[in-house]
C-alpha positions in Angstrom: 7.6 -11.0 5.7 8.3 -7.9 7.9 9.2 -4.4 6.6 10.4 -0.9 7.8 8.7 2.5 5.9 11.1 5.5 6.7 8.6 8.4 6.3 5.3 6.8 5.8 2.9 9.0 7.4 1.4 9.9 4.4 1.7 10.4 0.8 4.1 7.8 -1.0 5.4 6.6 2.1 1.6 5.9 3.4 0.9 3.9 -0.2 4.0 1.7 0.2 2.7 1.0 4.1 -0.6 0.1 2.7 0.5 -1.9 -0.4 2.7 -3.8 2.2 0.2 -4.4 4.8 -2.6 -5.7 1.9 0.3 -8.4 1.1 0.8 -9.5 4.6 3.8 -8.0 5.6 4.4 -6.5 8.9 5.3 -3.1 9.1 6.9 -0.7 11.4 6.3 3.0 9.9 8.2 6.1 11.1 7.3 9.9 10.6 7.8 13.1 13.0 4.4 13.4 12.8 2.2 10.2 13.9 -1.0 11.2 15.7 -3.7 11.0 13.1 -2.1 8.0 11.7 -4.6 5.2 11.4 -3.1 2.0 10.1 -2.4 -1.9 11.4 0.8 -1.4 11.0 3.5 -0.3 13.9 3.3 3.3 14.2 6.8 4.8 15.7 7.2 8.5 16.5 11.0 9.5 15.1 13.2 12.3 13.4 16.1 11.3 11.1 17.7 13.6 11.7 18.5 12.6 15.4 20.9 10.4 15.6 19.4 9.1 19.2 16.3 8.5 17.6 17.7 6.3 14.9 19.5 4.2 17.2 16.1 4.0 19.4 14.7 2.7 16.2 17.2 0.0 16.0 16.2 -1.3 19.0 11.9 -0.8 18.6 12.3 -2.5 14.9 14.8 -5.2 16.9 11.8 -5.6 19.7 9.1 -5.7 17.2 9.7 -7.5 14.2 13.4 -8.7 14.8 14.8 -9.4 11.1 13.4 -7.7 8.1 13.0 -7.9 4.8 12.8 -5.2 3.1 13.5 -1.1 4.1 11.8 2.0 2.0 13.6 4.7 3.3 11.6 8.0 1.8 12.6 10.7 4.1 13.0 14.4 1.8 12.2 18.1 2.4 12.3 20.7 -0.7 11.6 24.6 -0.2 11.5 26.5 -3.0 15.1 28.7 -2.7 16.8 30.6 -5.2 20.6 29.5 -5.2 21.4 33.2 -4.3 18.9 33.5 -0.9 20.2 30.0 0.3 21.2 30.5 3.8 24.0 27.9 5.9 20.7 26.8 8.2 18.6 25.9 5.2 21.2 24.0 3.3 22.2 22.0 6.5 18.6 21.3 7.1 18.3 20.0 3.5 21.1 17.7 3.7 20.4 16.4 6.7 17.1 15.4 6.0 17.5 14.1 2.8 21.1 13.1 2.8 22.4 12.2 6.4 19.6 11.2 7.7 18.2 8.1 5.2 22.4 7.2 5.2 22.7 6.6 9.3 19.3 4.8 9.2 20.4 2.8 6.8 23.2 1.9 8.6 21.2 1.3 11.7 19.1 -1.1 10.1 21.4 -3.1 7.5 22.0 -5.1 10.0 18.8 -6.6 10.9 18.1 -6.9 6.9 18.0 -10.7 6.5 20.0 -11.4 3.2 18.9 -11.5 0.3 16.3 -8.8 1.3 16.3 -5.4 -0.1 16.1 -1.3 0.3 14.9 1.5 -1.9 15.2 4.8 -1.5 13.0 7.6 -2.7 15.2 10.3 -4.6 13.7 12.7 -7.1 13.7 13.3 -11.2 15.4 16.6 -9.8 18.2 14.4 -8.5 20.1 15.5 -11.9 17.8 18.4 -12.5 19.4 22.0 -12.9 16.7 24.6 -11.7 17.8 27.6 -9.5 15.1 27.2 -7.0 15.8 23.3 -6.4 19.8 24.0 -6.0 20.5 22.1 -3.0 17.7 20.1 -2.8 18.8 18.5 -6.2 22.3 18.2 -4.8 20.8 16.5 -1.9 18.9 13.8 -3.8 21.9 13.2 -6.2 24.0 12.4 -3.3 21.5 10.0 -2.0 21.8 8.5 -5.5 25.4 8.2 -5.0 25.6 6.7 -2.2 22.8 3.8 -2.7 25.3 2.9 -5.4 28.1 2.2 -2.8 25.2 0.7 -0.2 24.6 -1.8 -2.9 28.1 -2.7 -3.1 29.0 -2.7 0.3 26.0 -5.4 0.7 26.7 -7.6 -2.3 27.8 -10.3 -0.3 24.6 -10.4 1.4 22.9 -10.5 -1.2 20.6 -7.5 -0.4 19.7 -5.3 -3.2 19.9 -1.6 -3.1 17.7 0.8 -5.6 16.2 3.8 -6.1 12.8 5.3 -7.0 12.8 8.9 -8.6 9.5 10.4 -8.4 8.5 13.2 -10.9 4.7 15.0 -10.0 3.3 12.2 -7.9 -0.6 13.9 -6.2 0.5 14.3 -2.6 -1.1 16.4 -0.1 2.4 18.8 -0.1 3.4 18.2 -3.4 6.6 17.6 -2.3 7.4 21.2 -0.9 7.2 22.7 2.4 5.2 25.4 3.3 2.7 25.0 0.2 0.1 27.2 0.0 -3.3 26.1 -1.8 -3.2 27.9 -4.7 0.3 27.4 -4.9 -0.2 24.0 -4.8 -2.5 23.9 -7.5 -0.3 26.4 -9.6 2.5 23.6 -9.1 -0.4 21.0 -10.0 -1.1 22.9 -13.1 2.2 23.1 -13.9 3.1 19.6 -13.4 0.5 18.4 -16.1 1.6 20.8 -18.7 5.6 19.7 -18.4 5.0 16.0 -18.0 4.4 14.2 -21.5 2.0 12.4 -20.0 0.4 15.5 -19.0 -0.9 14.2 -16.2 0.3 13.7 -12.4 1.9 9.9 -11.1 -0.3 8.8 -8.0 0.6 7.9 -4.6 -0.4 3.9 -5.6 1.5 3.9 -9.3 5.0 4.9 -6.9 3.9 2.1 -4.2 3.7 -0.7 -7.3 7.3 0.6 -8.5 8.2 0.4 -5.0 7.1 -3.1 -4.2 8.7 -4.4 -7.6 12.3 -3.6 -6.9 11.5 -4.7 -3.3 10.4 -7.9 -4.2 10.4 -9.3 -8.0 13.3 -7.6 -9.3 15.3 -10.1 -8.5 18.5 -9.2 -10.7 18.6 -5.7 -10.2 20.7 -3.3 -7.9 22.4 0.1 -8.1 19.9 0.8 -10.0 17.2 4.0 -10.3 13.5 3.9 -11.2 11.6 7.0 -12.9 8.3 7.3 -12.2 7.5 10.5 -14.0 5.4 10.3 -16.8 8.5 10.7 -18.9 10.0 14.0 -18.0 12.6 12.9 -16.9 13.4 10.9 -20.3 13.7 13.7 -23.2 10.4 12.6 -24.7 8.4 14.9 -26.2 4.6 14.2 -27.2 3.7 13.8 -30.6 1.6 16.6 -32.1 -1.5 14.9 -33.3 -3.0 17.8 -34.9 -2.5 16.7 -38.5 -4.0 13.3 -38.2 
């Protein structure tokens, strides 16, 4: 089986590459950022949001693996912006990272999906969230969610499924935010455990296995989106055990 990892430098991307290599797959991964990459897999230097670089893709994934199976497209960038200091630059970077960018790959690489193969796309609990500081970002993700809907459709008759992942706190190195200072990041870490029922965060490997099962075993399943986030995305609330 051969696969494509759209941001899988590190992180959930990285897990997915892993889980897919440890299965036998072969793997093309792409990131901006490639140098201190050390897998098996194809490593391939490129930038969604170029447009020439996504079409050069299309022809290294053509070159090295030909047809695929399966595509985890988990391109995003969040910053931390109040809705009322967003500025035109930083809402056209967000979108096109995490909205035009996995939607031309996509399109790039339909093509070579054999059918009856499959694509998942990494979105976000925040992808029907409402916090000031996550405006666009959320509107980003939400449009991703959209649109994998209509993906799905438009590939029904070749069989290939289209889903979504939506992570909650997964333990990344960035936590999912740029610029992310230390202590901010383990302010955000702290957080995260207190908000999720769980109270603890998802890891890189627990996204990978949700990953790997809408790629591969469910079977009967498309349009459709995952949580992986310890329930807070789900309106539970823990039970106080004090009285027992």
């Amino acid at each position: 089986m051969k696969a494509v990892v759209i941001g899988g430098t590190h992180g959930m991307g990285y897990a997915v590459v892993e889980a897919l290599l440890k299965r036998g797959v072969e793997v093309v991964l792409t990131g901006r950022n490639v140098d201190a990459v050390r897998t098996s897999a194809h490593v391939v230097r490129s930038d969604v949001t170029s447009m020439e670089d996504i079409e050069a893709l299309g022809r290294i994934v053509e070159e090295k693996l030909g047809r695929i199976d399966f595509l985890f497209v988990n391109t995003g960038i969040a910053r931390l912006e109040p809705f009322m200091q967003v500025t035109e630059a930083s809402y056209d970077e967000n979108f096109a990272v995490n909205t035009k960018g996995p939607f031309f790959v996509t399109q790039r690489l339909a093509p070579l999906i054999r059918d009856g193969g499959s694509i998942v796309f990494t979105t976000s609990v925040a992808d029907e969230g409402g916090t000031d500081e996550m405006t666009v970002y959320s509107g980003a993700k939400g449009a991703i969610r959209a649109m994998a809907k209509g993906i799905a459709g438009a590939l029904l008759p070749r069989g290939i499924r289209v889903n979504v992942i939506s992570p909650g706190f997964i333990d990344t190195p960035t936590m999912g935010i740029t610029d992310l200072s230390e202590k901010d990041r383990k302010d955000l870490m702290a957080l995260g455990d207190e908000v999720t029922p769980m109270k603890r965060h998802g890891t890189v490997e627990e996204v990978a296995a949700a990953v790997l099962f809408l790629a591969f075993d469910a079977t009967f399943t498309t349009g459709a989106r995952l949580t992986i986030d310890g329930g807070i995305g789900q309106g539970i609330t823990r039970a106080d055990t004090s009285q027992e």
